[in-house]
C-alpha positions in Angstrom: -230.6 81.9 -82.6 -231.5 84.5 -79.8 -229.1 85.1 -77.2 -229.9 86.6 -73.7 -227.6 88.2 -71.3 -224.7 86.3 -68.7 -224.6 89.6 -66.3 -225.6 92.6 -65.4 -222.8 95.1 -66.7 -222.2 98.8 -66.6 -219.7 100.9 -69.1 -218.8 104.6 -68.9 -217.8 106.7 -71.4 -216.9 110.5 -71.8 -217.8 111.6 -75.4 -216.8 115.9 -76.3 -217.6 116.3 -72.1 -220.6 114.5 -71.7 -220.2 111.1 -69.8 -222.5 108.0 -70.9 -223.2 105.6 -68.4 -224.6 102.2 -70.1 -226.0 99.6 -68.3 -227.6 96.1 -69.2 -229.8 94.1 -66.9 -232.4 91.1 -67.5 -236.1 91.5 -67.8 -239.2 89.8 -68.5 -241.5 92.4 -69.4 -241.9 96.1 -70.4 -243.1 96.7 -66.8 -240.1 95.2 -65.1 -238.1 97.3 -67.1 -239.8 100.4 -66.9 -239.9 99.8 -62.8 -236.1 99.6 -63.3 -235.9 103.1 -65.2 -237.5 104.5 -63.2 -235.8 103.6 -60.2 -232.6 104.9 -62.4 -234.1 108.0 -62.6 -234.2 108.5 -59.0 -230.9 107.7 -58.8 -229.6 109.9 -61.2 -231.8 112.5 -60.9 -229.4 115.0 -62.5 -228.6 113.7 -65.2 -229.4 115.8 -68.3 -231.1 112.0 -70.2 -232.3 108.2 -68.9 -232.7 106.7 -72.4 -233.4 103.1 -73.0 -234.3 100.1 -75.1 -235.9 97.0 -73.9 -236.5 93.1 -76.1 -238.5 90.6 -74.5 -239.6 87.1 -75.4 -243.4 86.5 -75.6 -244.1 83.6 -76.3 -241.3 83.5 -79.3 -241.6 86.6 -80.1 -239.7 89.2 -79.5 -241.3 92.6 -78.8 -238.9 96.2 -78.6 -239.8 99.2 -76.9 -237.7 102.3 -76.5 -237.7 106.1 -75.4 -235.2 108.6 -76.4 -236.2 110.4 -72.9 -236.4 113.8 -74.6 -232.9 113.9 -77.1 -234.0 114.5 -80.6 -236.6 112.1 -82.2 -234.6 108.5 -83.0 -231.4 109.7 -81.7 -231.1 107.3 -78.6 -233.6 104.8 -78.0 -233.8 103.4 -81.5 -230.1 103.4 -81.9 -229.8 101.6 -78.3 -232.6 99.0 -79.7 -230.5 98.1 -82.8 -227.9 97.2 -80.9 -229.7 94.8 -78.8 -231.3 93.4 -81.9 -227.5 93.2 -83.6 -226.6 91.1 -80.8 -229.5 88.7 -81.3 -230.6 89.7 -77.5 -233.7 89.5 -75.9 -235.1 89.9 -72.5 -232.9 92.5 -71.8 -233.1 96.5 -70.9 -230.0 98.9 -71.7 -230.1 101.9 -70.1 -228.1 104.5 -71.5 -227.4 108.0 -68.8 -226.1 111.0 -70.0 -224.6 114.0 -68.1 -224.5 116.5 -70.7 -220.9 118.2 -70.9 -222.0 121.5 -72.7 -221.0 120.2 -76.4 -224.1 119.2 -78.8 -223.6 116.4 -80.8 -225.9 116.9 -83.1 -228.2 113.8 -84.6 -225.3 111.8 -86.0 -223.3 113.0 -83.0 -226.0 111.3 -80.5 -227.1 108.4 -82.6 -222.8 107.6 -82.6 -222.5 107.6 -79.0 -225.8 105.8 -78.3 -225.2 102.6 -79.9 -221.3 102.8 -79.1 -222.1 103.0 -75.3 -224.8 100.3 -75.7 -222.6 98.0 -77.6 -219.6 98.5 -75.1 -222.0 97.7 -72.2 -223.5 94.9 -74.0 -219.9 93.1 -75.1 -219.4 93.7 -71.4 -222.6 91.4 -70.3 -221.9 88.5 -72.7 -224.1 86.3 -74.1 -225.5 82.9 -73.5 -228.3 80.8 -75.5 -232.1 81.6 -74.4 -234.4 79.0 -74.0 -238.1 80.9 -74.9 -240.1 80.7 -72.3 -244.3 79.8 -72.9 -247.0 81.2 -71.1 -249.4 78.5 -71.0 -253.0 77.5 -69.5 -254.5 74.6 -68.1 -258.1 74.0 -67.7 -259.9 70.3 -66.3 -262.7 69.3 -63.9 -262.3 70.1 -60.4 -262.0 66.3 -59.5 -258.4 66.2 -61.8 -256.9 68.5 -59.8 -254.7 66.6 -57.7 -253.3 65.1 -61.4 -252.7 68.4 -62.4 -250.9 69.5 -59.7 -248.6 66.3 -59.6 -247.9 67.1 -63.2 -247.4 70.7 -62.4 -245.1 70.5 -59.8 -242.3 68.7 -61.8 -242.4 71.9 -64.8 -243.2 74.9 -61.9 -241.9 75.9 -58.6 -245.1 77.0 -57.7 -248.7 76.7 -58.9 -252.0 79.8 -58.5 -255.1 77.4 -59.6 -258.3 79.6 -60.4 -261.4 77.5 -59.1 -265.2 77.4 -59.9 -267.8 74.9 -59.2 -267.6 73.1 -62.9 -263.9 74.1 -63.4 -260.5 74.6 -62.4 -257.6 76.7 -64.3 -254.0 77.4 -63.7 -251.7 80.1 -65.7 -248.1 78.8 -65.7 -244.8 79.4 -67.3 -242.6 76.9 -68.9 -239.1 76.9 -70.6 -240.2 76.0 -74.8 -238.0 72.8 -74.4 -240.1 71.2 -72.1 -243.4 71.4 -74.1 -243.3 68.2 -75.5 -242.7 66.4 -72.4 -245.7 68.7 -70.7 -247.8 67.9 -73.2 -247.2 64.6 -73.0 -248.3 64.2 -69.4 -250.9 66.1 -69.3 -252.7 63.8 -72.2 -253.2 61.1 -69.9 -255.3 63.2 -67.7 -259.2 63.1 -68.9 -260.9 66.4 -69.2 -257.8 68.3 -69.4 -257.0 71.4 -72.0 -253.7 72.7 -72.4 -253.4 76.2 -74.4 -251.0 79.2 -74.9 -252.5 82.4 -72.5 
């Protein structure tokens, strides 16, 4: 069972001088994330390393990324990562800063206090169940549209049709546990073709 985050959480550590700052926030993509390291960055623009792990759901599966922002190859973000994936966590980014103190830690040394800080910020964010969320597409005759969009409007808050002269199509995004219901509906419209994007 995969678990997302309750909170955004921050933890600070001091480890031989350096201090760690962890944080954990929610994200939907790599880009999201990366717009939020960078951001980081700019706030912390002294700090010595912004290293980081993202998981996000796509379509059920769960995709890491993560950059160990110039420490030692494997030394940060991997470590960060495998705590994430320890906690059974997706669509989350932790962002682990580090001020160095003037003590190396060596490989084991920085591989230690990357997950440690992770997991401390992480415990700190709790956990609830994640629902996967589906990208899905619809495609039917310009004159079902109006049954589309009734359909639509009870699975989206808001709905970007695509229109041609022999077609229109919509991109949406539902949570996985109202497929069957979607699907469902969307049968009794004629000439319409419901597919993962």
């Amino acid at each position: 069972m995969a678990y997302q985050i309750k909170q955004t959480a921050e933890a600070i550590q001091k480890i031989k001088g350096s201090k760690f700052i962890g944080r954990a926030y929610t994200v939907y993509s790599r880009e999201e994330a990366q717009d939020i390291v960078r951001n980081i960055e700019s706030e912390h623009k002294k700090a010595s390393h912004v290293c980081w792990a993202c998981r996000i759901d796509r379509n059920g599966e769960s995709l890491g990324y993560s950059s160990d922002a110039g420490e030692p190859h494997g030394s940060a973000g991997p470590p960060i990562l495998s705590v994430i994936e320890r906690y059974d966590l997706t669509n989350i980014l932790c962002v682990v800063i580090r001020y160095f103190g003037g003590t190396k830690l060596g490989i084991g040394g920085l591989i230690r206090a990357y997950s440690g800080v992770a997991a401390e910020t992480l415990a700190m964010a709790g956990r609830v169940k994640h629902i996967p969320k589906l990208q899905l597409k619809i495609t039917a005759k310009p004159h079902s549209y109006s049954d589309v969009l009734r359909v639509l409007r009870k699975y989206c808050d808001s709905v970007h049709p695509n229109f041609s002269p022999d077609q229109i199509s919509v991109e949406f995004e539902i949570t996985s546990d109202k497929f069957d219901e979607l699907q469902k509906d969307v049968g009794q419209i004629p000439t319409v073709i419901l597919t993962r994007s």
